[in-house]
N, C-alpha and C positions, 0 to 999 in steps of 0.2 A: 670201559671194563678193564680189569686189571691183569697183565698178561701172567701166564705163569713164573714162577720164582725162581726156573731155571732160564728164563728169557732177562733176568735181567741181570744175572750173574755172567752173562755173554759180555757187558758192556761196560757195569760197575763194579766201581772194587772197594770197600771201605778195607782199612788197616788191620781193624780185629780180625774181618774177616778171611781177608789173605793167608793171615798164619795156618788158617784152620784149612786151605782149599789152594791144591796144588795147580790148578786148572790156572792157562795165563789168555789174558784177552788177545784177540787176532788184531793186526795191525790193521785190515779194513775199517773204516769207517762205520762209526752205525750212528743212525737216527735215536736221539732218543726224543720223540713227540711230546707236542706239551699236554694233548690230552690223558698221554700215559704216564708222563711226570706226575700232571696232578690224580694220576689215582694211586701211584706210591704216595705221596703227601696226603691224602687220605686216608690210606688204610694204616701206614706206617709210623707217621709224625706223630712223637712224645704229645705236643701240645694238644692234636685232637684226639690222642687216646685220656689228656685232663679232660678235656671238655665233656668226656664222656661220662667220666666223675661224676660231675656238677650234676650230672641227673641221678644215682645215687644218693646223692647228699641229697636233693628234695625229698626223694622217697624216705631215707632216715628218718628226715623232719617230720611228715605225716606221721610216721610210724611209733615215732618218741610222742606224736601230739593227742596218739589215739591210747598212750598208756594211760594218761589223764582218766581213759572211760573205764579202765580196767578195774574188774572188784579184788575187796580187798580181805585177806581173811588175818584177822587182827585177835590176839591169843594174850593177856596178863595174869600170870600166875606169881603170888609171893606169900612166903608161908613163914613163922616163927616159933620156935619151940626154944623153949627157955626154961632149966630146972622141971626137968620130964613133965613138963607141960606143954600141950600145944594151943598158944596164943590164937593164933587164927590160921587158917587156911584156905585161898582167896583164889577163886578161877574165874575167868570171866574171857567166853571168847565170842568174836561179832564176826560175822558178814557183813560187808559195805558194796552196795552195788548204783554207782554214782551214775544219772541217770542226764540228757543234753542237755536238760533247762537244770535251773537250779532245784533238782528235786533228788533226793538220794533213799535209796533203800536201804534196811536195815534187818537182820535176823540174830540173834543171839542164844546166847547160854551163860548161866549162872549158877556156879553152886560152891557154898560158903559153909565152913566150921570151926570149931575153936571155942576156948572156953572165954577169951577176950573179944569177941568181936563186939565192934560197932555196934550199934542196935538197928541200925538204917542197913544191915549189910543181914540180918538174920533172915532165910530163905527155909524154904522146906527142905525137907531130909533130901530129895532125889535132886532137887536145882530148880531152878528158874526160866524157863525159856519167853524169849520178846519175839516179836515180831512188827516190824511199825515203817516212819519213813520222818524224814527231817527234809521242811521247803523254807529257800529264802524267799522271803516275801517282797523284801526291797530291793537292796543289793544284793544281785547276784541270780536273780530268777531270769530275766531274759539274756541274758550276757553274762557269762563272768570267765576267770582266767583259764578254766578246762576248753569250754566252748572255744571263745578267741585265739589260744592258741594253735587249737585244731582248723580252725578257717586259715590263719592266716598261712600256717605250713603247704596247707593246699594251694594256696594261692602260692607260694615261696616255689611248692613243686613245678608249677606253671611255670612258673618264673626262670628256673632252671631250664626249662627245658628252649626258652626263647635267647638267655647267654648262652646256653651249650651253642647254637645256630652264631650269634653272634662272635663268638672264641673262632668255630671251624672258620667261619666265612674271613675273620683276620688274617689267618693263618694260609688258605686258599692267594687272601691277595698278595700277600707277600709275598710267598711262593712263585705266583704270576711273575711279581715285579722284576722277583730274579733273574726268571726263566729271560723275561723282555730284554733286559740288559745284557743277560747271555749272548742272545740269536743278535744284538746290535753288534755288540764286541766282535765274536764270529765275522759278521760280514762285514765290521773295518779291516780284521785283518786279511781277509781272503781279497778282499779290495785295494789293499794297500801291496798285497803282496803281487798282483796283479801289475800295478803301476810299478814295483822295484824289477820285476825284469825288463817293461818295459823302458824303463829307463839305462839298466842292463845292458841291452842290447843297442839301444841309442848311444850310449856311452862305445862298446864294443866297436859298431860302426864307423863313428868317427875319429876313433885313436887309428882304424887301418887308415882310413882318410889321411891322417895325418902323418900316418910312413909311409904313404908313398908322394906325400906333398900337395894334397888335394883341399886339406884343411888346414888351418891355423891351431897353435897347441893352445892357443886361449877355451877356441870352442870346446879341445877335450877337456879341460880344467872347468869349463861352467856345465861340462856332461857331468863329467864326474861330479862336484861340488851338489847338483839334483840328485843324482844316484844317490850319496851320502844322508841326503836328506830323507830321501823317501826310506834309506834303510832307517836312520833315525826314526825318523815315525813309525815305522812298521815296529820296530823294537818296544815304543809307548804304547802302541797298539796289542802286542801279545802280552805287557803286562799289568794291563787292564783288560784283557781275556781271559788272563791265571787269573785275577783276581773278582772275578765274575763269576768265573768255574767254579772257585771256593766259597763264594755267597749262596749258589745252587746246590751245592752239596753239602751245606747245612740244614736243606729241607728231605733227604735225601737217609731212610733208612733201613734198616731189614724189620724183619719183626721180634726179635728178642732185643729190642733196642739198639742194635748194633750201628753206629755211623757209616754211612760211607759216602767216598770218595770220587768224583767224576774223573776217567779217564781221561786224558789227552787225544785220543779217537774217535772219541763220542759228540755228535756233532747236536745241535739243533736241528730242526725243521724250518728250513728257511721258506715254504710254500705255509705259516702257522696260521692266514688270513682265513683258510678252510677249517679249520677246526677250535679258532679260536672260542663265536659265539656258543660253541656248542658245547665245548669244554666247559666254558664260565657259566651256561645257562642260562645267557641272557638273548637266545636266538629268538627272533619275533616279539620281542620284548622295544613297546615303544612309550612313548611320553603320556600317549590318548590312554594304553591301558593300563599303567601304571595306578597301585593302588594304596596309599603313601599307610591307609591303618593295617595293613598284612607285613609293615616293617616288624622284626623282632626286635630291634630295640623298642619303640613304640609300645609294644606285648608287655615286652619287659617293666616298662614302667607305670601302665597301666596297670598292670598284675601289681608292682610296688604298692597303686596310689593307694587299691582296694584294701591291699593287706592294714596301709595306715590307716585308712577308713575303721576297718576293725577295730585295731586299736581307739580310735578316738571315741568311739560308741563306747569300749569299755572304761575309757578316760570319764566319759559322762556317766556313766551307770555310777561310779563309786562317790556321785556327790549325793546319792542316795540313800538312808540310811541300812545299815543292819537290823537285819529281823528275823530271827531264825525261828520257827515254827516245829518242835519236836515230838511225835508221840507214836509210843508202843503199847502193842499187847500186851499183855503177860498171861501165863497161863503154866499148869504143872504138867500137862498134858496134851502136847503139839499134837499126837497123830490122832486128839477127835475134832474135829471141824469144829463146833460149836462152845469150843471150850474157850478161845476166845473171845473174852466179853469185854462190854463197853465197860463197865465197872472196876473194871482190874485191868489196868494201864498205869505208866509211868511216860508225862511229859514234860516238857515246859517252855520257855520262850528267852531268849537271847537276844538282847539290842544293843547296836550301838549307834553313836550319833558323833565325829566331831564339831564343835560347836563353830568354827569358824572356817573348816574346810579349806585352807588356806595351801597343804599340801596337795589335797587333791583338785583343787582350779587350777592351779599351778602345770600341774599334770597335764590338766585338760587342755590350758591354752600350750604348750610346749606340742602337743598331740596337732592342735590346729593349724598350728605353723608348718608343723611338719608337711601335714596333708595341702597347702597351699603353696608351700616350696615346689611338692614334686608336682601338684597340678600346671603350675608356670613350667616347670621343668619341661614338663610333657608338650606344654604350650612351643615352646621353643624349638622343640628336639622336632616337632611335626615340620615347622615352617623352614629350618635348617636341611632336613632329609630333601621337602620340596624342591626348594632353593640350592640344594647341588644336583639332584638329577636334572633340574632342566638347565643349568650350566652344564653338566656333562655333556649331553645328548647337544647343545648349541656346540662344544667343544668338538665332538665328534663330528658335526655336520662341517666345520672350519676343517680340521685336519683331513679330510677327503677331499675338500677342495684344494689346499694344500700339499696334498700328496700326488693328487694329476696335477699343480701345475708344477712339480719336482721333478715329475716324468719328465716332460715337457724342455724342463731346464736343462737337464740332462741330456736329453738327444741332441740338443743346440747347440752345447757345449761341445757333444762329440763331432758335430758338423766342423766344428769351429778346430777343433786339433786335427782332425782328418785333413782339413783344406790348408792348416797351417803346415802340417807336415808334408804335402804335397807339392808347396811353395818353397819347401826347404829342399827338398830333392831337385826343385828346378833351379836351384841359386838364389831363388827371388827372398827367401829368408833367413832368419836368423836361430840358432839354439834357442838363444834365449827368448825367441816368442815362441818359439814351441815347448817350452816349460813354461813360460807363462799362461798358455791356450790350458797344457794337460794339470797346472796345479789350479786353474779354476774349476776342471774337468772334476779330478780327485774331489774339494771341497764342495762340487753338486753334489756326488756320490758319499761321501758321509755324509749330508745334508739328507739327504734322500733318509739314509738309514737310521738320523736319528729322528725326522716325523716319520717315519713308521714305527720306531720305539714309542713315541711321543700319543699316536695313534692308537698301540697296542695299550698302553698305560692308562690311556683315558677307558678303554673296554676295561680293565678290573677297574680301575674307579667305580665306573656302572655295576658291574656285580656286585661292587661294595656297599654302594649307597641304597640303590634299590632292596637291600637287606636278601639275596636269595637265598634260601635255603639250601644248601649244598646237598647232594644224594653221597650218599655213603658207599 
């Protein structure tokens, strides 16, 4: 859930923002969790307010697909007077009411004067009215470019609506990725910082040793010489923590698009093992139930193949000929039913034929190809999705076993600087095996924190691959 937009103004501070708000963050620490990270990157990030787009845009597409059906009222009027005469004077207006198959309605009006007209154009005093309909018989009756377009938008709308899913869930894992590498950074340098007083004080120690004659100044020079080191590292360490900070506060915005900025206060959740699968939505989610055709890429292209399908059907229909079949009422007197007669009509017939159809095979095989592309396509993109979740999930199964034996190496290691330092307080050792015991010490413990990054990374892999659908 998303917390209020006064809770988050406690912690983060983007630059526009600031100007506009006098209020300063407290020097307390605060959490900011990764489940409440990812619902600002939900509600807030540019990118999933595009993705939101993308389902618009299908909807246009249907909506520009279904003007195809729309009637038409269709009006030619043109008149000449010439030398106070009037040549003709020409009205003619239709209804066109275009119907899914290749069948189209028609209603009209006609009425014609003038001392030059036509003689095919001479009409009764009050006009002419039709009433009739025009069928393709060949091409264009089961299929043609009204029909086609309007499937394949619907299917396009589908379409949308399985990229929008794949856009957010990109977006989501990135997000993750950052956050991961954040909470690593974090606990190198809280770790690192832990070992510089350590060594601190070790160094502190043995310089008094040394004034009052108790120690050699070699041992403070290789105290010191570690000190130096571990501050050197700590120092790589915070600035690949700034630069961590600022990869997580590029996912990181208000709602008028505003950027912002992760304080220097603002920590991770370093217990994130609790709320990770639940965050990602991939909790009880295993290999047995996994169900590789509910991926949205899979949708996605599925929805494509049908839409080429479409098209190819219509590729085929045009190696058919034209045949247009036309015919109207006519009558002077629309509002009596029966005045309508079979005798008094105006029709006729329209064909065409290319004789070698060379354009339209053409079409057709380009149409085939297409649809056999993206069926391999689809072929692939199935066995590839397979073929990473169950490396994932092998991945995961490793890095848990690898993470208890980290544990493990760890405690060892502390046995091992505990006793070596204990050795050293009795005479029996040296400085320098006790920087050697505590720098193997240090390098378990970023070991440790980077397979738990390694860990956490492989979990949005899985989110990623298994295609979830993110809740908004």
């Amino acid at each position: 859930m998303i917390k209020p937009f006064l809770h988050i103004a406690l912690f983060l501070l983007g630059s526009a923002f600031a100007k506009a708000q006098t209020t300063t963050l407290p020097e307390a620490e605060k959490i900011l969790g990764f489940e409440e990270y990812l619902g600002y990157v939900k509600q807030f990030h540019p990118v999933v307010k595009q993705a939101q787009l993308v389902l618009s845009e299908g909807q246009a597409e249907v909506l520009r697909a279904r003007g195809g059906f729309d009637p038409k009222l269709v009006a030619d009027y043109d008149r000449k007077d010439f030398k106070d005469s009037e040549y003709y004077d020409l009205f003619d207006a239709k209804l066109k009411i275009p119907t899914w198959y290749g069948v189209e309605l028609k209603a009209g009006f006609e009425r014609n004067e003038g001392v030059f007209l036509n003689p095919e154009n001479f009409l009764p005093d009050d006009g002419l009215f039709s009433a009739g309909v025009s069928v393709n018989i060949g091409q264009g009756l089961w299929i043609n470019e009204r029909m086609a377009t309007l499937r394949k938008a619907k299917f396009f709308r589908q379409q949308t609506e399985a990229d929008r899913d794949l856009l957010i869930n990109q977006v989501i894992y990135d997000a993750a990725l950052a956050y991961f590498n954040w909470l690593q950074a974090y606990q190198d340098v809280i770790t690192i910082e832990q070992f510089v007083s350590n060594a601190l004080l070790r160094y502190q120690g043995i310089q008094k040793n040394v004034e009052v004659g108790e120690s050699a100044q070699i041992d403070a020079t290789e105290a010191f010489i570690s000190l130096q080191d571990r501050q050197l590292s700590l120092e790589q360490a915070k600035v690949t923590l700034f630069n961590a900070r600022m990869e997580l506060s590029n996912f990181l915005w208000l709602n008028n698009d505003i950027p912002l900025e992760l304080e220097d206060n603002v920590i991770p959740n370093l217990d994130i093992r609790s709320e990770v699968d639940i965050s990602l939505q991939i909790a009880g989610q295993s290999l047995e139930t996994f169900t590789v055709a509910n991926h949205p890429k899979l949708q996605s292209l599925a929805l494509k193949l049908e839409g080429l399908q479409v098209d190819r059907s219509l590729k085929a229909n045009k190696l058919l000929p034209k045949l247009k079949l036309e015919y109207n009422f006519l009558t002077e007197t629309p509002d009596i039913g029966n005045s309508f007669l079979a005798n008094q009509y105006k029709g006729g017939i329209n064909f065409s034929f290319p004789l070698f159809l060379r354009k339209e095979r053409g079409e057709l095989k380009l149409s085939k190809l297409k649809v056999r592309n993206t069926e391999l396509d689809l072929i692939t993109t199935e066995l590839t999705i397979e073929n990473n979740v169950k490396a994932i999930y092998k991945e995961l199964d490793s890095y848990t076993r690898q993470n208890t034996l980290i544990v493990d190496i760890v405690t060892n290691y502390q046995v091992l600087l505990t006793g070596e330092e204990r050795k050293f307080e009795l005479g029996e050792s040296s400085i320098f095996l006790v920087n050697s015991r505590e720098k193997g010490l240090i390098d378990a413990y970023l070991k440790q924190n980077k397979l738990q990054n390694a860990f956490l990374k492989a979990k949005a892999k899985l989110f990623k691959s298994i295609g979830v659908r993110p809740v908004l």
